[in-house]
Steps between C-alpha positions, in 0.01 A plus 500: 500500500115452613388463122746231439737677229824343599781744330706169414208371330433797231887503460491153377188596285637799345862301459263195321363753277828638414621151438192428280520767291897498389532219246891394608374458867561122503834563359600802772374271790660175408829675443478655844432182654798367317704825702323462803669124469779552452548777732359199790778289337785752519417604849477088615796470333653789706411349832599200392862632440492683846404225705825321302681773592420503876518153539873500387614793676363319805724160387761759473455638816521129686792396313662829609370385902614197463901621392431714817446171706820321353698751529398583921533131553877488310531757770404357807684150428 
């Protein structure tokens, strides 16, 4: 790397000059921006739903402690 060819660098050249050449190449990269979004969205969306998830399991689970308490203090009355 002492002459200052950076591998990453003459990727991206050689991908530009791909990309320059093929006539439908603003057509192929907007549409895979448009999957790359909603692929974000889908897996925000999934977190989003498993956060939901855990947080009511976890009401769940103190609702179930709390029948626990009334029913040890019914029996120690």
């Amino acid at each position: 790397m002492s002459n200052g060819n950076n591998p990453f660098i003459l990727f991206l050249i050689l991908i530009l000059l791909v990309v320059g050449t093929d006539p439908d190449a603003g057509k192929k990269i907007d549409t895979f921006k448009n999957v790359v979004d909603k692929v974000t969205a889908g897996v925000d969306n999934l977190k989003a739903g498993i956060n939901s998830f855990k947080a009511d399991f976890e009401d769940i689970h103190f609702m179930l402690l709390g029948l626990n308490k009334q029913d040890s203090d019914k029996h120690n009355i």
